[in-house]
N, C-alpha and C positions, 0 to 999 in steps of 0.2 A: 292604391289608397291603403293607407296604414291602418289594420285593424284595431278594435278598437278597445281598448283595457279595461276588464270587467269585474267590479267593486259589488259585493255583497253586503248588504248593511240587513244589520242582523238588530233589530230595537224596536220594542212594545210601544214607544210613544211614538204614534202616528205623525205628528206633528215635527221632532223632530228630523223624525224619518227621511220624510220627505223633505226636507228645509237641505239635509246632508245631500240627498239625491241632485236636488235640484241645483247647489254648488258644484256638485262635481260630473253632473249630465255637461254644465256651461263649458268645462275645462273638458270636455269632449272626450269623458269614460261613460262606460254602458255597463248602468244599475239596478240592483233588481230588492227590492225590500222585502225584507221578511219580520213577521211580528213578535215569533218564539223560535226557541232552538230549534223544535221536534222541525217544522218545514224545513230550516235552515238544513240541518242536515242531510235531510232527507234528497233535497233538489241539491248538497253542494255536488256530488259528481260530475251532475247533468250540467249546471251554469256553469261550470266551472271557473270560478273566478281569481283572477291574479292576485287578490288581497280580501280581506274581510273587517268589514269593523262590525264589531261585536259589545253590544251594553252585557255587562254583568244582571241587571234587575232584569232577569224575562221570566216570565209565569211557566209554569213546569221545569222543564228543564233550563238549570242557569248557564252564566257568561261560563262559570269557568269548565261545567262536562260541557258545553259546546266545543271548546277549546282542548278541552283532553279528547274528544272525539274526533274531531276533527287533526290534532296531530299524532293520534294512530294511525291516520295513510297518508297525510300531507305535508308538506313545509311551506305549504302556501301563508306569506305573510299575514298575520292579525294585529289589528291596532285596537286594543280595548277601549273601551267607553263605560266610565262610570262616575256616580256622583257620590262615592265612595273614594273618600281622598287620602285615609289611611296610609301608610307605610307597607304596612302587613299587607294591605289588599293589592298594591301594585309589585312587593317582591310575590306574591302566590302567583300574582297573573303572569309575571316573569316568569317562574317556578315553570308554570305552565305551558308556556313556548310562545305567549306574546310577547311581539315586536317590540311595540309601542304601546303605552298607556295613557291616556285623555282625560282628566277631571272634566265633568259637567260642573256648571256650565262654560261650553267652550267657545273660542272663537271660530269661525265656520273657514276666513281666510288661513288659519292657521292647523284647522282641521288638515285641509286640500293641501297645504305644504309640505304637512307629515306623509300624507299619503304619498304624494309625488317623492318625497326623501326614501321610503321606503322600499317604492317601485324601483326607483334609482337602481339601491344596494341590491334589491332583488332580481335585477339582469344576468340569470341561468348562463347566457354565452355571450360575451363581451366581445366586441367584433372590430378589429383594427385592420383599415383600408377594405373592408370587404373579404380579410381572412380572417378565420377562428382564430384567437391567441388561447394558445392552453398555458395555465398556472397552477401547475401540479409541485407540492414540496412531498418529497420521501423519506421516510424512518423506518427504521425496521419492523415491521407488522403494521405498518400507518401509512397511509397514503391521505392526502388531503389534496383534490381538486377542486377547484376554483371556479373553471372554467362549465365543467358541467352541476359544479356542488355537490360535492359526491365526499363522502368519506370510506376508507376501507381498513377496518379493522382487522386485524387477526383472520384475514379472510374472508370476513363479514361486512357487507355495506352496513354501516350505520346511518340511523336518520340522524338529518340535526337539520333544525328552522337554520335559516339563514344568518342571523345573528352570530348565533354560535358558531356557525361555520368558519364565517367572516374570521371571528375573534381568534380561531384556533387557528387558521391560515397564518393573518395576520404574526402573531407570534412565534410560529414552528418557522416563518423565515426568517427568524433574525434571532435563532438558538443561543440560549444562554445571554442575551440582551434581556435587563430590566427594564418594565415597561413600570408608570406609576396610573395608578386607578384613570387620574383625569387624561392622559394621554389614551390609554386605551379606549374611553370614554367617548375622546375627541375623533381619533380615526374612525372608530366602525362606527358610531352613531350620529357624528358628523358636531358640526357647532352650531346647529342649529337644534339638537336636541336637546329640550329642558328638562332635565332629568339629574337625579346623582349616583355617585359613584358606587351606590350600594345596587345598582344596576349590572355590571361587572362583575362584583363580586354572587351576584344570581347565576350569571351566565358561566362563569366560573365553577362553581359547583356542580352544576349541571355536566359538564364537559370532564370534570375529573366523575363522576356516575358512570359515565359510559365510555370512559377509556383507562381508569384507574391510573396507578404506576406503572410504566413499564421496563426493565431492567436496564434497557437503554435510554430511557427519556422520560419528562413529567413536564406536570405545569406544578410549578412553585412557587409557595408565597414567601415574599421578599417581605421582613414583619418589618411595616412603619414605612412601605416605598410602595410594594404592590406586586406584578406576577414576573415570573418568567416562563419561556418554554427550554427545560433545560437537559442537555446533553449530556450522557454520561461520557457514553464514547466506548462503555464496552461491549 
């Protein structure tokens, strides 16, 4: 029997709370509600959960030091919830290291979709015929695998949420190819993500933060097309 994929819903209003739970108990994950950040944290070790949705509006501690606290030890995916529809407030929750971002009010089948889309991308070791396939690309002080999501810098693991990963993988194999915002958009977040291109450009910044230039390689912006991952060669 396939264990069973276990969704943290982190949100003050009881009501929708459980309306979330009770969608996505049917599609047969195992959920656990919590009302404020402080429990949420506190229990995430122990539940350990494959995903988290998380409202921004919780009493004491908010959405988004949930979200910074929570990715100082994990890459476990986040899908924000809020009724904060701002610009500013879904590039910060990017900023942050969520996945995905949710306007309230939302659809609940569309909820379960996201989630399920994320879970997807977020498969640690991808398993063909019953072997591991590894997808590991190399550069000199970079290492980017795939297969266990792993980056290695200068020697150093770095963290990166899945997204980023994704998106850095994605473009170190196909060096010195210009990608444009919506294609990027398209592959790692899928075509079913309602979102825009200033999405990208979040995870983008983010990714040159913690890998800068390096004398052999970068991510470049292509002005008026979008990025590359480019090679120097020396």
């Amino acid at each position: 029997m396939a264990v069973k994929q276990k969704i943290m819903i982190v949100d003050d209003d009881v009501n929708i709370a459980e309306l979330i739970g009770l969608y996505l108990t049917k599609e047969c994950f195992e959920t656990k509600i919590y009302n404020d950040g402080e429990s949420a944290i506190a229990d995430f070790n122990s539940f350990a959960p494959h995903l988290v949705l998380l409202d921004l509006m919780l009493p004491g501690m908010d959405g988004y030091q949930v979200c910074r606290e929570i990715r100082a030890t994990s890459s476990t995916p986040i899908i924000m919830l809020s009724a904060k529809g701002e610009v500013f407030d879904k590039v910060l929750g990017l900023e942050l290291g969520a996945d995905d971002y949710m306007e309230k009010p939302f659809d609940t089948k569309e909820l379960v979709a996201r989630v399920k889309a994320v879970l997807r991308r977020y498969k640690a070791v991808p398993e063909t015929n019953g072997e591991s396939e590894v997808r590991v690309v190399t550069f000199p002080d970079l290492t980017i695998n795939l297969t266990n999501y792993s980056v290695l810098f200068m020697g150093r693991n770095i963290d990166m949420p899945p997204k980023e990963l994704e998106l850095l993988f994605f473009m170190a194999s196909s060096p010195n190819h210009v990608f444009t915002r919506e294609q990027l958009l398209d592959q790692i977040w899928g075509y079913e993500y309602i979102g825009d291109t200033r999405t990208v450009d979040v995870h983008i910044k983010r990714l040159r933060e913690k890998l800068g230039d390096h004398e052999s390689w970068r991510i470049a912006t292509i002005w008026g097309i979008g990025y590359k991952f480019e090679v120097t060669g020396n």
